[in-house]
C-alpha positions, 0 to 999 in steps of 0.5 A: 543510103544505108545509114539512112535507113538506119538511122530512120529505123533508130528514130522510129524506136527510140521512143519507144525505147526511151518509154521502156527504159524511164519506165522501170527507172525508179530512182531516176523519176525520183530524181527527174521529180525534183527538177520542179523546184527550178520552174520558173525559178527567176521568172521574168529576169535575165540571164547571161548565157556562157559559151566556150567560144573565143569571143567570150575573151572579149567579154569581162565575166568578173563584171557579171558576178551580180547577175545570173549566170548559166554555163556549159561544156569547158567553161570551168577552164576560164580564169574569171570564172570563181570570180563571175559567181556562175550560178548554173553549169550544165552537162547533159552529155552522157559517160559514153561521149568522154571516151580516151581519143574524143578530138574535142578534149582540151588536152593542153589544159586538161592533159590526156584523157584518163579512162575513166574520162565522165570522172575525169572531167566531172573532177575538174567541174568539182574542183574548179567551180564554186560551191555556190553553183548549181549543176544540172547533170545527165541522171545516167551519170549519178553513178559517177557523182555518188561513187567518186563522192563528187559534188558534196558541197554543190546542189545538183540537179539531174536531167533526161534528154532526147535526141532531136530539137523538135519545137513547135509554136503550137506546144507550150515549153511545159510541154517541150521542156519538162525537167521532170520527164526526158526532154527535147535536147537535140541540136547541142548544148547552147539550144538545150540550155536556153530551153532549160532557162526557158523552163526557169522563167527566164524572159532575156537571154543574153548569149556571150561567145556563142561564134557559131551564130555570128556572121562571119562565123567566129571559130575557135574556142577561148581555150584552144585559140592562137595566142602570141605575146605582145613582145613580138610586136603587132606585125610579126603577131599578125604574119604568124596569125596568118602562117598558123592558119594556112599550115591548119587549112592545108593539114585539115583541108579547111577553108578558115580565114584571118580576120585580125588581132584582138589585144588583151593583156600581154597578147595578142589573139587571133581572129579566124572566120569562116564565111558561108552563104547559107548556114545550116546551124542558123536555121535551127537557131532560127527555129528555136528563137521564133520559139522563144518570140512565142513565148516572150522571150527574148534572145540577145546575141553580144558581138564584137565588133566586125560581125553580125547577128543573123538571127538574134538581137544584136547587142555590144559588150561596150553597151552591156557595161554601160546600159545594162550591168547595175554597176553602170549607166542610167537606170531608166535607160537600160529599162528602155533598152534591155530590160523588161519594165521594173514591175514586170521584172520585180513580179511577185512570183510563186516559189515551189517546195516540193519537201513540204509537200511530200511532208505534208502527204506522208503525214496525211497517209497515217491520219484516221479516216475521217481526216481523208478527202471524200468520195469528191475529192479522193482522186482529185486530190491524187491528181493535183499531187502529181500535176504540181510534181509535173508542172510546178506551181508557177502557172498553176492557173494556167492552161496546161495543168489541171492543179486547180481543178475544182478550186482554183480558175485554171482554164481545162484545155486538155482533158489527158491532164485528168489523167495521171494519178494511178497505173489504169490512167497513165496508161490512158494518157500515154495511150491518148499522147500516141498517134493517131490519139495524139493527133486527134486530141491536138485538133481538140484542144485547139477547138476548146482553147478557141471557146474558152478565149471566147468565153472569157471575151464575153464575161469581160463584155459582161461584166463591164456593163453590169453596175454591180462590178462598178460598185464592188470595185468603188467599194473595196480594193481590188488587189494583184489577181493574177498570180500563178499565170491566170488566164480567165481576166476580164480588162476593166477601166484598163486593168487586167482582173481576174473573174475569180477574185471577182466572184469572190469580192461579190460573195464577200459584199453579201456576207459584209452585209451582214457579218462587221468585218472592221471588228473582226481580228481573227478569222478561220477559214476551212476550205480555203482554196488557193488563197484568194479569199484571204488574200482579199481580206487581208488587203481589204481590212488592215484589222484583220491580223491573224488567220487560220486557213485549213485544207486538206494536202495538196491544196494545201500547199498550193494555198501555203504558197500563194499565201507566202509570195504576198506575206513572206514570213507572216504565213507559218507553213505546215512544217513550222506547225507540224510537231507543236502540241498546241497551236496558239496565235502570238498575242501580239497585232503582227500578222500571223496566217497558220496554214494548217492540215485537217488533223491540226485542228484538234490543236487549236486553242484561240478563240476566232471572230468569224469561221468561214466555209465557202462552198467546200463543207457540201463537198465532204462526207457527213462525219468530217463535217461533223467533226469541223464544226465540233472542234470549232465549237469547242473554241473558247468564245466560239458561241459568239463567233461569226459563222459565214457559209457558202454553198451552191445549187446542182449538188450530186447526192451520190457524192454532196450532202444538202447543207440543211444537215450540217446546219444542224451541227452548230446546235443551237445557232440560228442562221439568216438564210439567202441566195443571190444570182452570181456575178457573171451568170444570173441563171446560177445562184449562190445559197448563204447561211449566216450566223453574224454573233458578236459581229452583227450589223 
């Protein structure tokens, strides 16, 4: 009863403890920050799970070396495991548990245990596993790394966990499993694993020597079984298999059982089990699987023959090799099987770099005053910095960040995420995330989720029925829109669409109603947002080859990325441009997409056919508008550009100047001047100022 309590107590403290301790942990916030490179890395792949239990001898891990493969504990000690090319091993065990005496050290293979055991084992891990996998280590054991000089040639990425397996349908894996903040670990390696694989977009796991989830439990490991020589003969073999796990019961007072031979090689090796009617261990297993359903995820568990699968699918090795490995089988077949569909598993995908963008925002700190956000946008701009840093790109137009706040269609459920860009607001959102706050806000966000779905229900209601979405979509091609996990889509003629890009395409109609876009080469666009607008145009007119898009850091390098996971190598990012005097397009038709910073623009020298500003000049102070429209004008041919601008009603003069003002800056150019009702809501309207020059229709 005592330790009861005690332990209780611990509990009741350990978060506060674990607050504290990260808190004044500079060096490891710095390190936790770079775990965001790995969200949602292999999004929508599969992925081989190794474990270190004794019927991972009946799988053949060479035969897995093209696929993606993550390992934990001892698994460095399997003789096929350079040949399996591992691509992640983790060890999220702190320097404490390796202590001289630890009964689960493998001393036959290792030998004893030195005292300074954390070195020790992380010297094996370094010698033994290739160079080309990645290790996501425990961040209290750097210390071990930097002073042993271990790991030179390996990427290694560091980790925080906590202590109890706590998952809840209710919380996104964002949320549950940050790698960016200490993380929910409980329960053993194999469920803090396969919640890192989740939080790397994994969508198919397959678990291989996992003996503890199978029915009967298959015990042992593959390093410390039974083993006999086949010279013996398969009789002998078996009364000695026997004989050994008698004399173990009775020494250890355990109650395993014979369960056969397996034949490998020039051995034979024995197959204990213990039989249990309820399991405590499958019921975590249990939990954490309902979890991953949630999130469509799907958990497969390869058994041998003779044994069951309680809670995970259950899939053969013999099925794996035939059905599944790219080497084997009918391709359509594995599909159908295992496999999510081509499309879904070959899905464009967002990539994060979090070195731009900490280069793009080191330079913006030395840049003058006028090439800062204003007033609308200075904290906003803070705030979508350290949401990327804590999220990650990948489902930035998700639910569960606030990245594209006031650009991007990213649905706000939760409004803590406001608050996270300096001391007073991290306070607050702490504050906000401890009970009875925290209780109160869950209550909220199940509220605003539920209004926003119905929203959204009702624009798709709307928009089906209105002809201007028919003729939009008969007039123009409509591309992948939903990039980057968005969520406000509306299903027309059984296509998930998103609102957004639509909204785009019918100011885009407006401004093709007077500006010949089919003549048009190149295109300058400030405020480009996340991309969607040149990516439309990009799709929509093939003469269009080079682009210029601009906007202040971070977003940026939210719109570089979504620009490069449609055009790869055409968009030349910002560290490609960074020390060029001059930034000039090649005078070749190969598509060119120059993300550029605000400074970048005194660089630029090629003359553009149509300059673009939607919605974003009304949001800047007055000079910097200015001294866009300055520099634009100074291009070579500028007086015969096409100038296509945006804005909107219901404008903050505290923060929004009217766009009479900033007409006047283009001089002596003369505007066509409109508003239209928006798409979707016919109270709101959208004000176009258009100059069509050369272009003119």
């Amino acid at each position: 009863m005592k330790d009861f309590y005690k332990n209780k107590i611990k509990d009741l403290l350990r978060p506060k403890y674990y607050f504290f301790k990260d808190f004044f942990d500079l060096p490891g916030q710095k390190r936790l920050q770079k775990n965001i490179a790995l969200k949602n890395l292999h999004k929508g792949k599969r992925v081989f799970l190794l474990l270190t239990g004794e019927s991972l001898q009946q799988i053949d891990l060479v035969k897995l070396k093209d696929e993606n493969t993550f390992g934990i504990g001892f698994i460095f000690l399997h003789k096929s495991i350079r040949e399996a090319n591992l691509t992640f091993y983790m060890n999220a065990e702190p320097s404490k548990s390796l202590h001289p005496g630890n009964p689960n050290w493998p001393e036959p293979c290792l030998g004893p245990m030195e005292r300074d055991g954390m070195t020790q084992f992380y010297r094996e891990v370094d010698e033994r596993l290739d160079d080309c996998t990645t290790l996501i280590l425990n961040s209290e054991n750097y210390k071990y790394v930097t002073n042993n000089h271990l790991f030179k040639d390996k990427a290694a990425y560091y980790i925080k966990t906590k202590k109890d397996l706590c998952l809840s349908d209710l919380a996104p894996y964002e949320t549950t499993t940050d790698l960016t903040k200490r993380s929910v670990s409980g329960g053993g390696a194999a469920f803090f694993a396969i919640m890192i694989m989740i939080y790397m977009g994994f969508k198919e796991i397959y678990l291989c020597g996992d003996g503890y989830t199978y029915d009967p439990i298959y015990m042992f490991h593959f390093y410390d079984n039974n083993v006999y020589p086949k010279a013996m003969g398969r009789q002998k073999a078996e009364l000695e298999a026997r004989r050994d796990i008698e004399t173990r019961n009775k020494k250890m007072d355990s109650d395993l059982e014979y369960y056969g031979l397996f034949e490998k090689n020039d051995s034979y090796r024995a197959i204990y089990v213990r039989k249990r009617d309820h399991d405590p261990n499958k019921d975590k297993h249990r939990i954490l699987n309902n979890y991953a359903k949630s999130l469509g995820v799907k958990i497969y568990n390869i058994l041998p023959d003779g044994f069951e699968s309680p809670v995970y699918g259950k899939v053969s090795w013999q099925e794996i090799k035939n059905n599944l490995l790219s080497d084997n089988g009918d391709e359509a077949d594995t599909e159908k099987t295992f496999l999510l569909s081509k499309e879904s598993n070959e899905k464009i995908t967002l990539k994060d770099d979090i070195e731009l963008l900490d280069m793009m925002l080191k330079d913006s700190k030395g840049q003058p005053p006028i090439y800062h956000p204003g007033p609308y946008w200075s904290t906003k701009a803070k705030n979508t910095e350290n949401e990327i840093k804590r999220c990650g790109l990948g489902e930035f137009r998700g639910s569960n960040n606030a990245i594209g706040l006031s650009y991007a269609d990213n649905l706000l459920i939760d409004v803590r995420n406001l608050y996270n860009h300096d001391f007073k607001g991290r306070l607050i959102r702490w504050a906000a995330n401890t009970y009875p706050l925290n209780v109160m806000f869950k209550a909220q966000m199940r509220w605003t989720e539920l209004h926003v779905n119905k929203s959204i229900i009702y624009a798709q209601e709307i928009l089906n029925l209105k002809e201007r979405t028919k003729e939009l979509l008969g007039r123009y091609h409509f591309p992948y829109s939903l990039l980057g996990n968005c969520l406000a889509k509306a299903k027309i003629d059984g296509q998930d669409l998103s609102i957004h890009y639509l909204d785009i395409l019918e100011q885009h109609d407006n401004l093709a109603s007077h500006i010949n876009f089919n003549k048009a080469r190149s295109v300058f666009e400030i405020g480009g947002g996340f991309g969607a607008n040149i990516h439309l145009l990009l799709e929509n007119y093939k003469n269009i080859r080079k682009v210029l898009y601009l906007d202040i850091p971070p977003n940026l390098y939210v719109g570089t990325q979504y620009l490069k996971a449609f055009y790869g190598d055409a968009v030349v990012d910002f560290r490609s441009l960074r020390n060029r005097d001059s930034i000039k397009f090649s005078s070749n038709d190969e598509l060119e997409i120059f993300c550029i910073a605000p400074w970048q623009i005194e660089r630029i020298y090629d003359p553009v056919d149509i300059f673009i500003n939607s919605r974003s000049f009304v949001e800047m102070p007055k000079d910097t508008v200015k001294n866009y429209i300055d520099n634009f004008r100074r291009l070579p041919k500028s007086k015969d550009s096409a100038i296509a601008l945006i804005t909107y009603e219901d404008r903050d003069p505290n923060t929004l100047f009217h766009p009479d003002e900033w007409l006047k800056f283009f001089k002596a150019r003369k505007f066509d001047c409109f508003d239209t009702n928006t798409l979707l809501d016919s109270s709101r309207r959208n004000f176009y100022f258009i100059s069509p020059g050369k272009l003119s229709l």
